[in-house]
N, C-alpha and C positions, 0 to 999 in steps of 0.2 A: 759702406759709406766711404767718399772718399774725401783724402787732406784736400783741405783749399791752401793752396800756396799763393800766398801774396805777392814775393817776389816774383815768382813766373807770371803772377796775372798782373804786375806791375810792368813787367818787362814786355807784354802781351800790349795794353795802353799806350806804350810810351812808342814801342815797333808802328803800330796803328796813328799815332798821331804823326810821328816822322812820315810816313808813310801818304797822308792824305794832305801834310804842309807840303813835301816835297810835289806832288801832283798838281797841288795848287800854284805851285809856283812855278812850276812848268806852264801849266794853262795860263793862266796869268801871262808869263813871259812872251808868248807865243798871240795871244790876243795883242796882247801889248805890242810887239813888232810890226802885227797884220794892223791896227789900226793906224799906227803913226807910219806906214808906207801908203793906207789910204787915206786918211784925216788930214794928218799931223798932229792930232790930239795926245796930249799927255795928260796923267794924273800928278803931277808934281804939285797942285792943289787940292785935292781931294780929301777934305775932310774926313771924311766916314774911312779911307783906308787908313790914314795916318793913326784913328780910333784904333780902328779892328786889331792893326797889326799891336796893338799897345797891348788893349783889356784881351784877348784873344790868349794872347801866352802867359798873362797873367791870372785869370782865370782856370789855367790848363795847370799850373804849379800848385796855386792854392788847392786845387783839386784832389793832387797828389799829396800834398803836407799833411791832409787828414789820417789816409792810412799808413802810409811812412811813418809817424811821430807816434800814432798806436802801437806798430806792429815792434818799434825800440823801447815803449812807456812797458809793454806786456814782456820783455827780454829780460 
């Protein structure tokens, strides 16, 4: 049987989320440029991203404070 190490599978979550926000913000960026050289359209109104970008990282912390706050209550 082997240890589950929280820390490393903390550090595994947090790699993976830096990982697929920085992709996104790459893609994003890069649509972003190609549309406002063929539109002109910006999101500087957009609702729903103003949303995401809020509840999205806050959802992603609270996520983490479950097992973090176990893993020092069991220390």
């Amino acid at each position: 049987m082997t240890d589950f190490n929280l820390r490393g599978a903390l550090m595994l979550v947090c790699l993976l989320i830096f990982a697929a926000s920085f992709a996104a913000l790459l893609i994003a960026a890069w649509l972003h440029h190609r549309a406002d050289k063929l539109t002109g359209e910006n999101f500087h109104s957009a609702l729903w991203v103003e949303i995401s970008w809020t509840v999205v990282p806050c959802v992603i912390v609270l996520a983490l404070v479950w097992p973090t706050v176990k893993m020092f209550l069991t220390n």
